[in-house]
PALUM-122560 format. One record per residue (C-alpha): residue in three letters; z, y, x. Coordinates in Angstrom, 1 decimal, decimal comma, padded with zeros to 4 digits, m for minus. Layout:
N
Ala | Z | Y | X
...
% end
This chain:
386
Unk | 012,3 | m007,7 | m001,6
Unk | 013,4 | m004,8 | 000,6
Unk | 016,3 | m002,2 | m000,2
Unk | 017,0 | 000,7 | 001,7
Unk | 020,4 | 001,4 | 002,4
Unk | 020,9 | 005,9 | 002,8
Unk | 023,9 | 007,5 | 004,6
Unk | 024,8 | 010,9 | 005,8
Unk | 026,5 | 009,3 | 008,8
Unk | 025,6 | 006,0 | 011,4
Unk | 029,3 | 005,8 | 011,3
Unk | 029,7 | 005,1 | 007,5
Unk | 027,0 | 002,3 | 007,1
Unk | 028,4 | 001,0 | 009,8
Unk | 032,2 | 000,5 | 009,1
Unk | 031,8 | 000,7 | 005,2
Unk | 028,2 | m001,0 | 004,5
Unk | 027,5 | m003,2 | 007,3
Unk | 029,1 | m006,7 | 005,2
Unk | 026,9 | m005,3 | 002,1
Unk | 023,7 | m005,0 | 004,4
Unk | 024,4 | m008,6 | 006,3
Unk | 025,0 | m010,0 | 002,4
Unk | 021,7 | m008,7 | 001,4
Unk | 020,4 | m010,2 | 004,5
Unk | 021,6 | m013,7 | 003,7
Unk | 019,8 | m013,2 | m000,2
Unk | 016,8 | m012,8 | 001,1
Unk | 016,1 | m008,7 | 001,6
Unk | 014,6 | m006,9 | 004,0
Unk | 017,1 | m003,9 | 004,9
Unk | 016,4 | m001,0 | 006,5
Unk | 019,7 | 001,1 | 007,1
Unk | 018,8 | 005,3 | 007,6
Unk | 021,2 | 008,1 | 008,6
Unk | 021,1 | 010,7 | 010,7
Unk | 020,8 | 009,9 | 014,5
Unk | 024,8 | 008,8 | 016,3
Unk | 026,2 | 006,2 | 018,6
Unk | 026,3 | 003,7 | 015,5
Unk | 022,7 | 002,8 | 015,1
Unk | 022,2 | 000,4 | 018,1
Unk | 025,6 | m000,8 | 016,8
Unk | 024,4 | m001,8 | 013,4
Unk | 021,0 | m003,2 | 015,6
Unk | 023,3 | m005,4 | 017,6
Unk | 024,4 | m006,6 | 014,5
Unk | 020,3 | m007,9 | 013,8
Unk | 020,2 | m005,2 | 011,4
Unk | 017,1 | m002,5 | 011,1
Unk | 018,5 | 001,0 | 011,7
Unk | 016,3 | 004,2 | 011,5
Unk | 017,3 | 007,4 | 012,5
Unk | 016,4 | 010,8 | 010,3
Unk | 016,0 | 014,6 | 010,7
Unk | 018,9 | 015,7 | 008,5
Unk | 021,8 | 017,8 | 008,9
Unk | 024,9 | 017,8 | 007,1
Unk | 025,4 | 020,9 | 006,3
Unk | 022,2 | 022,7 | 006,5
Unk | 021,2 | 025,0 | 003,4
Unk | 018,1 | 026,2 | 005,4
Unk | 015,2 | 025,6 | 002,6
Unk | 012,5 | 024,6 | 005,0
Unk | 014,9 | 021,8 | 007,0
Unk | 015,7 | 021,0 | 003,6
Unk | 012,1 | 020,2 | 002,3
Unk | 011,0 | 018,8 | 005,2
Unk | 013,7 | 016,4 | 005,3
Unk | 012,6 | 015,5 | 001,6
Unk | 008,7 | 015,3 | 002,7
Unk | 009,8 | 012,5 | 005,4
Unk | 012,1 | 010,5 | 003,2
Unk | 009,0 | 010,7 | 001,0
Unk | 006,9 | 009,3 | 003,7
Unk | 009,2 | 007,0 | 005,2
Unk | 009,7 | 005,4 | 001,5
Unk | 005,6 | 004,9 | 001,0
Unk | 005,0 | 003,4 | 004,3
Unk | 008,1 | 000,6 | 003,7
Unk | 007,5 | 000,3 | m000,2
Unk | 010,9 | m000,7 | m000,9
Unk | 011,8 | m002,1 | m004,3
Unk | 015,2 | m000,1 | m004,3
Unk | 016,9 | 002,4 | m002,1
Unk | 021,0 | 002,3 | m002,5
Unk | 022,0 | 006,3 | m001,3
Unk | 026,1 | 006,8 | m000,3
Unk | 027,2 | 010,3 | m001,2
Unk | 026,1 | 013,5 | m003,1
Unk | 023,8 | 014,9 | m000,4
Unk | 021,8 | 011,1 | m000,2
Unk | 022,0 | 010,4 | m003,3
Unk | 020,4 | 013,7 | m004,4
Unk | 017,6 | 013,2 | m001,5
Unk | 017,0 | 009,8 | m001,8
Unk | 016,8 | 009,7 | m005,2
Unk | 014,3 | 012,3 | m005,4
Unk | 012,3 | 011,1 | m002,5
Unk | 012,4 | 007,4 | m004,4
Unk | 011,0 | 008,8 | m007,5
Unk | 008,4 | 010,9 | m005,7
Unk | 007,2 | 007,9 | m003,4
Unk | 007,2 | 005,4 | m006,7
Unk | 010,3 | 002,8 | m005,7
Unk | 010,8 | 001,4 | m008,4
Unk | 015,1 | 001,0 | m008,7
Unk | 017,5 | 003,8 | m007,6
Unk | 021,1 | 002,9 | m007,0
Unk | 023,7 | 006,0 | m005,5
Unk | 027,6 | 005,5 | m005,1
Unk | 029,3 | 008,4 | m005,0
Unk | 032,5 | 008,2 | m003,3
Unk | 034,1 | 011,1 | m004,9
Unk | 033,0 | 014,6 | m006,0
Unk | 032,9 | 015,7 | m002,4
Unk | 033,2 | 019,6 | m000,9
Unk | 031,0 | 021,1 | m002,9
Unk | 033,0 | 020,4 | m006,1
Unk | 036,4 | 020,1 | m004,6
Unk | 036,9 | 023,1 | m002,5
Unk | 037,7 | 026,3 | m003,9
Unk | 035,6 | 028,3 | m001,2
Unk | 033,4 | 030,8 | m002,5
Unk | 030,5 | 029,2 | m000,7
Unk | 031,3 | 025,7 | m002,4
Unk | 031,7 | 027,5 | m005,8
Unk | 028,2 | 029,2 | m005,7
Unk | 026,9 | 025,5 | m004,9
Unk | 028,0 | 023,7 | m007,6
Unk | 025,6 | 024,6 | m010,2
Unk | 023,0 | 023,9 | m008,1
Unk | 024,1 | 020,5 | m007,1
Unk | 024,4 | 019,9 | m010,9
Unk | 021,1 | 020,4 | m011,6
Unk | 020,3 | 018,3 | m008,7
Unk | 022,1 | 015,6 | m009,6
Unk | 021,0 | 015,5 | m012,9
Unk | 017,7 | 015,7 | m011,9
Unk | 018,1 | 012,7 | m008,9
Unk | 020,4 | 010,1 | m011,1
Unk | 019,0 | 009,9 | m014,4
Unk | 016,3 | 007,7 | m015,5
Unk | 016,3 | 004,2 | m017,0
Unk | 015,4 | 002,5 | m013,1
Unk | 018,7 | 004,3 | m012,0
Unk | 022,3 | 003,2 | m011,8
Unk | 025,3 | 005,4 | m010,4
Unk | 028,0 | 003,6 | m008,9
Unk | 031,7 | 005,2 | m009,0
Unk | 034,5 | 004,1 | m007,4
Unk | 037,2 | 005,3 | m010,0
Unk | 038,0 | 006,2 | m013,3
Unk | 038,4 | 009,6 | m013,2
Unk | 035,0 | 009,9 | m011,5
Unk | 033,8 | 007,8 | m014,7
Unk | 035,1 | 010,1 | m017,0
Unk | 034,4 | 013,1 | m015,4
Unk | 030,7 | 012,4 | m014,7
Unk | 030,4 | 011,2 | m018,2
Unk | 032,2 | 014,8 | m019,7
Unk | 029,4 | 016,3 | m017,4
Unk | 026,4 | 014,8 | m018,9
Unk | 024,9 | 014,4 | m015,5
Unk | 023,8 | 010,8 | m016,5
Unk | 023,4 | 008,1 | m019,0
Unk | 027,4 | 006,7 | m019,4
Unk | 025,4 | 003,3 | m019,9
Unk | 023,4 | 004,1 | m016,5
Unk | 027,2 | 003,9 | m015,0
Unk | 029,0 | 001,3 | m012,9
Unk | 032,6 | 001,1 | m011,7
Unk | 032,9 | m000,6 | m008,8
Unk | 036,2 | m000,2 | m007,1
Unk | 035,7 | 000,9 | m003,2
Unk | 033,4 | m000,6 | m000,6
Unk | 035,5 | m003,6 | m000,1
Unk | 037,8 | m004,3 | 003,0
Unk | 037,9 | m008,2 | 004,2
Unk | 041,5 | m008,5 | 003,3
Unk | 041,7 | m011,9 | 005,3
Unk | 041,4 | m010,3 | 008,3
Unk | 043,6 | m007,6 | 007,6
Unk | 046,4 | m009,7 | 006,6
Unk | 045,4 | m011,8 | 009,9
Unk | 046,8 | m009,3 | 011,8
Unk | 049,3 | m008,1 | 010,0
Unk | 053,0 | m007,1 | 011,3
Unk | 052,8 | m007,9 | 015,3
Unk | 054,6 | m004,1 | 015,0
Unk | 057,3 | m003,5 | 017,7
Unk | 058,6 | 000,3 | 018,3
Unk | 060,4 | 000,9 | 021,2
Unk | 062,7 | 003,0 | 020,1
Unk | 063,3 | 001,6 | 016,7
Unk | 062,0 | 004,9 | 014,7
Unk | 060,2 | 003,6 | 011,7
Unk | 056,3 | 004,7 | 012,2
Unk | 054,4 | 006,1 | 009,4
Unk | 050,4 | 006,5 | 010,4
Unk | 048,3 | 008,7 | 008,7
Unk | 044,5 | 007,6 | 009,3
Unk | 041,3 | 009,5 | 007,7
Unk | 039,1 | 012,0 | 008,8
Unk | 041,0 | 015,1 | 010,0
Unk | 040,1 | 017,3 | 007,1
Unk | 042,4 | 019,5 | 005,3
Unk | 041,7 | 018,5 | 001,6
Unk | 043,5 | 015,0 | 003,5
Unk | 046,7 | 016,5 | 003,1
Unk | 047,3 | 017,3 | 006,7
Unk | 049,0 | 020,2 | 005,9
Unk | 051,6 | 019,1 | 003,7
Unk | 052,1 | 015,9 | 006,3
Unk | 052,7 | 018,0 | 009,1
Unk | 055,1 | 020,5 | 007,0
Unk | 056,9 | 017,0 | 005,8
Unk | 057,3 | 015,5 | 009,1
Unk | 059,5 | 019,5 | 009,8
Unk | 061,0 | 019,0 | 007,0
Unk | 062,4 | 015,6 | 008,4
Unk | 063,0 | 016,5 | 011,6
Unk | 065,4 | 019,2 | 010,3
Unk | 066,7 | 016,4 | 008,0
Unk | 068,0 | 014,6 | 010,7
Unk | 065,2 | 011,5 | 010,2
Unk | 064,0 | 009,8 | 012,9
Unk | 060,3 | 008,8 | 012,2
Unk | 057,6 | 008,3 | 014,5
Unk | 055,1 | 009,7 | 013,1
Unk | 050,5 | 008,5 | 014,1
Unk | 047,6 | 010,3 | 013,3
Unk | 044,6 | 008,6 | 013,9
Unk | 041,0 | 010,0 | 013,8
Unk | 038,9 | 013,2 | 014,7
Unk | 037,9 | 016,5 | 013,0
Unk | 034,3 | 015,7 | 011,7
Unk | 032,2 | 018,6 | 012,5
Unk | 030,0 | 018,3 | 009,8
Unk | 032,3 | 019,1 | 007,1
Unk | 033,6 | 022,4 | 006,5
Unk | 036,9 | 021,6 | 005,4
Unk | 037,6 | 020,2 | 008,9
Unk | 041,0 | 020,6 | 011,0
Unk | 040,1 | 022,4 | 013,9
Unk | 041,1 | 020,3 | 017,4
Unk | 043,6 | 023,2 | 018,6
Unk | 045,3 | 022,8 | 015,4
Unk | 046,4 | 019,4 | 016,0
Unk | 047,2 | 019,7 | 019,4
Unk | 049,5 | 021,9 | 018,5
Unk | 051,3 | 019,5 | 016,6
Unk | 051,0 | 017,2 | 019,4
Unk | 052,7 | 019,7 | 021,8
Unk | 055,4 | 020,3 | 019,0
Unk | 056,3 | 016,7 | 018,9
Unk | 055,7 | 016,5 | 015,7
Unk | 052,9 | 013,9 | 016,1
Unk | 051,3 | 011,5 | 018,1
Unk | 047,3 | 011,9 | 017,9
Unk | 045,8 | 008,6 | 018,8
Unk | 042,3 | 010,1 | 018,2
Unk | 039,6 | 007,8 | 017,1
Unk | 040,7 | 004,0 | 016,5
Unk | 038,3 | 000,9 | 016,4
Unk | 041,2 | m001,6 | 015,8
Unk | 042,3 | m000,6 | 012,2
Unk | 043,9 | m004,2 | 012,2
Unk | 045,8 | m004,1 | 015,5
Unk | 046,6 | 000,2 | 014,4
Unk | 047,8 | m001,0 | 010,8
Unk | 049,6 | m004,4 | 012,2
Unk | 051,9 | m001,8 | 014,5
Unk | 053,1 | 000,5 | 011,6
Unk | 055,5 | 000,6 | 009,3
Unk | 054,1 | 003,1 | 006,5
Unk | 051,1 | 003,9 | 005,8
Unk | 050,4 | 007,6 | 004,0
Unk | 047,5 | 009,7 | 002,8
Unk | 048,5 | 012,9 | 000,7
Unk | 044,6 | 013,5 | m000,2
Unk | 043,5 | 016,0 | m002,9
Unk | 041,4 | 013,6 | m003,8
Unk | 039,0 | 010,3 | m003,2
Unk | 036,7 | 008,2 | m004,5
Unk | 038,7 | 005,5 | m003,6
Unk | 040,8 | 005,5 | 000,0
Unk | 039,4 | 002,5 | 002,1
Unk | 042,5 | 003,2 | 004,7
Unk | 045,4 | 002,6 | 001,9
Unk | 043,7 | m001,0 | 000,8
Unk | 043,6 | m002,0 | 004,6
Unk | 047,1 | m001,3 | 004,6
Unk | 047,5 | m002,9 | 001,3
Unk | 045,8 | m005,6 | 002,7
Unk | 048,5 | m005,9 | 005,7
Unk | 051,4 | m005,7 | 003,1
Unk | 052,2 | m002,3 | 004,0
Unk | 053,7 | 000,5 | 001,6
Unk | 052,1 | 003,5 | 000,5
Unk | 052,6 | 006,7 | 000,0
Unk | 049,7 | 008,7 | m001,5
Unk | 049,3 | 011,5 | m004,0
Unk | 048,9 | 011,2 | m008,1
Unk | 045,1 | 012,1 | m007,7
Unk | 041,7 | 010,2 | m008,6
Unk | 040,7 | 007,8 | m006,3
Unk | 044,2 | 007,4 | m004,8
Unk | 045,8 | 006,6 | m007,6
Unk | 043,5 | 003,9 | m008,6
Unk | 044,9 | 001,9 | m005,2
Unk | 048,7 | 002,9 | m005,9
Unk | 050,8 | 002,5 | m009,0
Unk | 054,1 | 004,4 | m008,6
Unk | 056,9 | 002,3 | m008,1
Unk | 055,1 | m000,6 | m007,7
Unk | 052,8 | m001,0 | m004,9
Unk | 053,9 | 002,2 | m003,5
Unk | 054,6 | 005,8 | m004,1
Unk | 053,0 | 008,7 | m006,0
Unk | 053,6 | 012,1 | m005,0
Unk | 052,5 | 015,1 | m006,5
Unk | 049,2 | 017,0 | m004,5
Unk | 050,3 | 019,4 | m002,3
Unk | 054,4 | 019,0 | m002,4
Unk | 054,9 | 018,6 | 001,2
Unk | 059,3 | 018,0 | m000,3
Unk | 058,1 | 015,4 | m002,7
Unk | 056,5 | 013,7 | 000,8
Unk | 059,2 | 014,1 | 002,9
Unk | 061,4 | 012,6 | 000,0
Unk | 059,0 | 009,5 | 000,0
Unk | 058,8 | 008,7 | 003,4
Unk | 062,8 | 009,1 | 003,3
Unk | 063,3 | 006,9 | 000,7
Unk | 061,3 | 003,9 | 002,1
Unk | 063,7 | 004,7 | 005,4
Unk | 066,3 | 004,6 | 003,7
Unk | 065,5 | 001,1 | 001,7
Unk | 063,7 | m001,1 | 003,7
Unk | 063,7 | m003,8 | 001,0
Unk | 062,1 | m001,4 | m001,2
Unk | 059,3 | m000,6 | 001,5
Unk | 059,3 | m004,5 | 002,0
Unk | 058,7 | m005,3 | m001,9
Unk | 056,4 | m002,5 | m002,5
Unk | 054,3 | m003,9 | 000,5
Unk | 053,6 | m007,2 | m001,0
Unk | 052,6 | m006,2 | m004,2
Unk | 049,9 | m003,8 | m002,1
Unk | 048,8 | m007,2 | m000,6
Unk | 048,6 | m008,4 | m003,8
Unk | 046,6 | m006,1 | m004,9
Unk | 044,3 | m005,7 | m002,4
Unk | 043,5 | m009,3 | m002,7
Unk | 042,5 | m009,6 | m006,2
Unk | 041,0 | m006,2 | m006,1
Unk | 039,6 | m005,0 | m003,3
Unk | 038,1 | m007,6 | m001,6
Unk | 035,3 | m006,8 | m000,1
Unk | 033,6 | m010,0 | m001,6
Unk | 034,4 | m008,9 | m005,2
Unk | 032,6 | m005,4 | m004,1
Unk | 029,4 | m006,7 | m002,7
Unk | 029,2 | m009,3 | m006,0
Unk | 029,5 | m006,6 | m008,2
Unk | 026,6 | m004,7 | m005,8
Unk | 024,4 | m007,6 | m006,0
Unk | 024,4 | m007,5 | m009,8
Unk | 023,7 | m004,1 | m010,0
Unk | 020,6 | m004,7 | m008,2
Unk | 020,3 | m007,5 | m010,1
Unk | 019,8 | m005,4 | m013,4
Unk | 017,3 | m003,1 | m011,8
Unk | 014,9 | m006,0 | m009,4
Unk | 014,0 | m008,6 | m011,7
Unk | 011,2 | m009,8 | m010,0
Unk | 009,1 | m010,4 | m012,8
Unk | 008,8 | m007,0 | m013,8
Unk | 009,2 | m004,5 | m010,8
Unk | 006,4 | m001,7 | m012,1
Unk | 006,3 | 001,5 | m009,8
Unk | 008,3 | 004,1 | m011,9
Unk | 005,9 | 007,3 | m012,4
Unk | 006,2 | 010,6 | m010,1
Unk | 008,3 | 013,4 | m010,9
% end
């Protein structure tokens, strides 16, 4: 059987999907990975994978680059005849749901990792989108040959509330799975030189992260007296529009209020050198940086919102803070320097956690019998046209 595997970005099917496609590759599928074109593909073709570039842009709203971009996932999807095609995110699962039904693939699988800009920003722009995307969605996800994948319970709850799909045509499946054996492989080889506990905050360099309230937190400690040595690793991803412009951060840099390691392919080695790990996000489908922390036994702090709070359990694993309260930050990070058997206990219970949880081989299980539903060889009829 062949599944193809949809992405807005090189980058994400390659450090979020690559186990899933090699797993699918070791059942028995053909997989043929799309995204837009970036320095991933021939990455993901090293790996013996099939990678095909496509004409799409992020953030495009021009009609015409819009409906051609349909028309070719339409082609593409009646020359390879898959049996399923497994999109990531609103915009691909939208497109390649449509394009699937239009081109006759039989199964249609889409995880959305969260509700994304158009329905988390309160930009004008994103608010004139959203009813739009609705009907889109509602249009691209229902069906009985379709399942939707969520990574959280809010998500669950408010997708079902929505009436955008069937609530039986729903699957929670908990992240996209982080090999937790390596992780914790390379866990604590940390040494600071100057003995300032260092707290990393790792994601895209968007606002709706929470860089805002970090920064104002990490002020807040300096005028506190608190010595913290305070990361930031990643880039300002262009094709978003919630993105932190690159003069903002270096002005943090030159205020010495952060070190800005830029992009980072070592997540093991990065994590393995820290101390505490945050992400004050406004909200996630579910945080694949805090479970590789979890998975070095490393404490959290992350805010009370969906996604984040499905990796964090106050007082437990690590700490809540309310969205936007850069005080309520500054007072976590604080309190885990203050009590580092706290931070020490918190960060085993993560590891725990992230074991039993979010293994990536628990994820691509629960994957393969969500395909398993839909690709029963015995009875794999094209579904009809829209």
């Amino acid at each position: 059987m062949k599944a193809v595997l949809f992405a807005n970005t090189d980058w994400y099917l390659y450090n979020f999907r690559r186990s899933l496609a090699l797993s699918l590759q070791r059942q028995g599928y053909d997989v043929l990975l799309i995204s837009p074109v970036g320095p991933y593909g021939d990455k993901l073709r090293s790996l013996g994978l099939r990678w095909e570039p496509l004409p799409m842009a992020r953030r495009s709203l021009n009609p015409l680059r819009e409906t051609a971009l349909l028309w070719h996932l339409v082609r593409l999807l009646r020359c390879e005849r898959p049996v399923l095609v497994h999109g990531f995110t609103i915009k691909c699962a939208v497109y390649g749901s449509l394009a699937a039904r239009l081109a006759g693939v039989h199964a249609r699988v889409n995880a959305v990792a969260g509700m994304g800009y158009v329905f988390t920003s309160p930009q004008v722009k994103a608010r004139l989108l959203r009813p739009v995307v609705r009907g889109l969605l509602h249009l691209a996800l229902g069906g009985r040959n379709a399942r939707l994948i969520l990574q959280n319970a809010d998500d669950v709850a408010l997708f079902r509330q929505a009436g955008l799909v069937d609530p039986a045509h729903i699957r929670l499946i908990r992240g996209s799975g982080v090999n937790c054996a390596q992780f914790a492989a390379r866990a604590r080889t940390k040494a600071s030189g100057d003995g300032r506990m260092r707290v990393l905050l790792a994601s895209r360099l968007l606002w709706d992260k929470g860089l805002d309230e970090f920064v104002a937190a990490l002020r807040q400690l300096r005028l506190q007296g608190c010595a913290v040595h305070a990361l930031l690793a990643g880039t300002p991803d262009p094709g978003n529009p919630a993105a932190v412009p690159e003069a903002a951060i270096r002005g943090w840099v030159e205020e010495k209020l952060v070190t800005w390691l830029g992009h980072v392919d070592d997540m093991a080695g990065l994590l393995g050198s820290v101390d505490v790990v945050v992400l004050p996000s406004h909200r996630e489908g579910l945080p694949r940086t805090l479970v590789e922390a979890a998975a070095c036994g490393l404490p959290l702090i992350t805010t009370d919102v969906p996604g984040c709070r499905e990796v964090v359990t106050d007082g437990v694993d690590g700490l809540l803070v309310p969205k936007g309260d850069s005080g309520a930050l500054a007072h976590a990070i604080r309190r885990l320097l203050e009590d580092p058997e706290l931070a020490h206990r918190l960060g085993e219970a993560a590891r725990l956690k992230a074991r039993s949880q979010f293994d990536e081989r628990i994820v691509i299980q629960r994957t393969l019998e969500v395909y398993a539903e839909l690709c029963d060889p015995s009875a794999v009829p094209a579904e009809s046209s829209l």
